[in-house]
Residue frames as qw, qx, qy, qz and C-alpha x, y, z in Angstrom:
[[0.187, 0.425, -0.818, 0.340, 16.74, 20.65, -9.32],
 [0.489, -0.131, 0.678, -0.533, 14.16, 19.66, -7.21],
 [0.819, 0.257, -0.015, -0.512, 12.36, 17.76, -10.03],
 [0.586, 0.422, -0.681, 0.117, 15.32, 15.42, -10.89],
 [0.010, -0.300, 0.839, -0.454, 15.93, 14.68, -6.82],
 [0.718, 0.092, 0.419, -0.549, 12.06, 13.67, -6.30],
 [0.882, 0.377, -0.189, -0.213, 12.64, 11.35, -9.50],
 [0.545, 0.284, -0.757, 0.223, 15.61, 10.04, -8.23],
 [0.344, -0.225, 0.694, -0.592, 14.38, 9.23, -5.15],
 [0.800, 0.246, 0.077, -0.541, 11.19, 7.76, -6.77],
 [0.580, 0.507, -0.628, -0.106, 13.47, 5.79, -9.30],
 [0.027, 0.284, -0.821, 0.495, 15.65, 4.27, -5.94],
 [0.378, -0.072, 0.624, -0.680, 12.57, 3.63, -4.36],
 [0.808, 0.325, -0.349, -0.345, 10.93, 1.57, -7.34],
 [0.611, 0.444, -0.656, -0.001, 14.06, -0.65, -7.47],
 [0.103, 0.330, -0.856, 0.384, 14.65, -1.13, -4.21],
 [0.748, 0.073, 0.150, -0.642, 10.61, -2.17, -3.56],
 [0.957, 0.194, -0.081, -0.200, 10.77, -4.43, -6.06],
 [0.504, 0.158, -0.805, 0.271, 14.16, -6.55, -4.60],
 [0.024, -0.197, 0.910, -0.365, 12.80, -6.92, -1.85],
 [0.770, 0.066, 0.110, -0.625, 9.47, -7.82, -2.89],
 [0.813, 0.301, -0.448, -0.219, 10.91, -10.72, -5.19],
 [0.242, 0.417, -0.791, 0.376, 13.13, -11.59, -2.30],
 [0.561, -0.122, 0.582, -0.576, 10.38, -12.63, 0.23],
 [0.033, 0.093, 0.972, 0.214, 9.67, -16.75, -0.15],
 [0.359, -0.296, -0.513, -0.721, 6.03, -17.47, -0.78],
 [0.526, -0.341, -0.762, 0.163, 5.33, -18.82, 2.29],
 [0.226, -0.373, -0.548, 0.714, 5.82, -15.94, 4.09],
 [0.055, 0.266, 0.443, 0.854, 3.83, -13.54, 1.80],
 [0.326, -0.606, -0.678, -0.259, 0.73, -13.92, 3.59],
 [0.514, -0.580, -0.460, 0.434, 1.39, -13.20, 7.04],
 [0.298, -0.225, 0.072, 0.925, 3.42, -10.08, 5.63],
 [0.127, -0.562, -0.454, -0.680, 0.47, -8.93, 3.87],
 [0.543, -0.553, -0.627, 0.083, -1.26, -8.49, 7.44],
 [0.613, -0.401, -0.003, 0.680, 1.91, -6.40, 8.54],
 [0.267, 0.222, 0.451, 0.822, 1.61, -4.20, 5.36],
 [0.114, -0.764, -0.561, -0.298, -1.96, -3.13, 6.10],
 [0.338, -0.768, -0.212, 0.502, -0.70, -0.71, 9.10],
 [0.134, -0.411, 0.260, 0.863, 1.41, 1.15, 6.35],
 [0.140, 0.414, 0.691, 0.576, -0.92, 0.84, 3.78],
 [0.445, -0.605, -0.563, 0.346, -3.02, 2.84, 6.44],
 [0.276, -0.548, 0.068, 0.787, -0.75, 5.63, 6.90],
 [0.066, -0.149, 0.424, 0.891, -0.56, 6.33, 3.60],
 [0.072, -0.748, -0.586, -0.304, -4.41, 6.45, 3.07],
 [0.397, -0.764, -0.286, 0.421, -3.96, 9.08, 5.58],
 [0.285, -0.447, 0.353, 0.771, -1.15, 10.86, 3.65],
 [0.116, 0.321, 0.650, 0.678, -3.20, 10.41, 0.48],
 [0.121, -0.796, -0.585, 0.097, -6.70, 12.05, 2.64],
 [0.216, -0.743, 0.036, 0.632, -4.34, 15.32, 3.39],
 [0.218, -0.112, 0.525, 0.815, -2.80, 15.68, 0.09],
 [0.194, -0.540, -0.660, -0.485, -6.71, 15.53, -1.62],
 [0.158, -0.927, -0.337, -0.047, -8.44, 17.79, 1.14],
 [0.550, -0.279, 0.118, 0.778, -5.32, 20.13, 0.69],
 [0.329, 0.821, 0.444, 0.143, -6.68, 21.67, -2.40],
 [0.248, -0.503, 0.316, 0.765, -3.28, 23.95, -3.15],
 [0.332, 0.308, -0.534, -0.714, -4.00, 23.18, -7.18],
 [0.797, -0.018, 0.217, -0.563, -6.26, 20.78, -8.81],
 [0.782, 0.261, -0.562, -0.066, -3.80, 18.52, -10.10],
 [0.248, -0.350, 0.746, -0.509, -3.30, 17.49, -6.01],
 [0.516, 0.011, 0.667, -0.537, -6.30, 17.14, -5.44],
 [0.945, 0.160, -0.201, -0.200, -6.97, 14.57, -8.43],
 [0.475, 0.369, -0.785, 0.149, -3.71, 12.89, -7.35],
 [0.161, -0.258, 0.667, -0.680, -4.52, 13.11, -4.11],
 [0.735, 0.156, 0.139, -0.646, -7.96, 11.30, -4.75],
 [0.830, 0.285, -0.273, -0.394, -6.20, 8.76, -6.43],
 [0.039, 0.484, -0.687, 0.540, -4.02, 8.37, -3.79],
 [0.442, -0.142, 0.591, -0.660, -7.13, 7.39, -1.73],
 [0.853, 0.258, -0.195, -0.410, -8.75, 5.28, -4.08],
 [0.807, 0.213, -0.550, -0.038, -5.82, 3.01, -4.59],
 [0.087, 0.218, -0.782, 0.577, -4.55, 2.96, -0.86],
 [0.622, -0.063, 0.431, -0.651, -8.31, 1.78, 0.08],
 [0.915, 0.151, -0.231, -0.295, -8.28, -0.84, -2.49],
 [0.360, 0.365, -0.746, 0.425, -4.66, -1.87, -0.87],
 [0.208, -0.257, 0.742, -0.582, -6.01, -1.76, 2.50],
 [0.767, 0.099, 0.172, -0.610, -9.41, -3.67, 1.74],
 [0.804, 0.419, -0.372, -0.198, -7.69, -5.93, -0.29],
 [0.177, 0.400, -0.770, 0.465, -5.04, -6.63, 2.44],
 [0.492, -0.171, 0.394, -0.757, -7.94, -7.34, 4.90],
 [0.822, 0.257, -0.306, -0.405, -9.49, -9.76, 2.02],
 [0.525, 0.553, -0.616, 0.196, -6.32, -11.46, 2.27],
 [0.053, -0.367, 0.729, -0.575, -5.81, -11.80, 5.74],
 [0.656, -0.144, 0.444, -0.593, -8.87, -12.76, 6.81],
 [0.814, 0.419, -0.329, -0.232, -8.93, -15.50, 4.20],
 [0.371, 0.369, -0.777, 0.350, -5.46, -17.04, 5.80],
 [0.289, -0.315, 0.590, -0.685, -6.81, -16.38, 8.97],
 [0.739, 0.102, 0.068, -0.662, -10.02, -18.74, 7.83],
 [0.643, 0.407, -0.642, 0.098, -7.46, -21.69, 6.65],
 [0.004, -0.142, 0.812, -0.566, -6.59, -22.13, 10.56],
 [0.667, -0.159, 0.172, -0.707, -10.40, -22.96, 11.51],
 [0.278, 0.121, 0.951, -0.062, -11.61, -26.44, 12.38],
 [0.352, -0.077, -0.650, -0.669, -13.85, -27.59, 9.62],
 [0.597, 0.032, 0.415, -0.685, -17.80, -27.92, 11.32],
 [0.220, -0.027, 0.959, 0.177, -19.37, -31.30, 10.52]]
């Protein structure tokens, strides 16, 4: 029972991700990336506990890959930002 509610939840939480990803214009995409990095954050954090948990070892390889791809999210969010952020400068003669 509990495997079916964690997949429906998971399911729900797919679908409803992606509307409202496709729903945000392009314009604002950046700035929200910027906004995204504080949860992206957390959940490195939630992925660090789950991997130095070490209950079984198929955690801790999720967990680990948990941390891998929430660090390429949050680095990549950073990329991002700072990049916009580099668009606003005055151009040096």
């Amino acid at each position: 029972m509990d495997l079916i509610t964690a997949l429906t939840i998971f399911v729900l939480a797919l679908f409803v991700g992606f509307e409202v990803i496709t729903k945000v214009p392009p314009i604002l995409h950046t700035p929200l990336m910027s906004g995204a990095n504080a949860i992206s954050g957390i959940t490195l954090i939630g992925a660090i506990i789950a991997a130095g948990s070490q209950m079984t070892i198929l955690t801790t390889v999720l967990g680990f890959i948990a941390v891998v791809f929430a660090t390429l999210n949050v680095v990549g969010g950073f990329m991002v930002t700072h990049r916009m952020l580099n668009m606003f400068r005055r151009k040096k003669d």
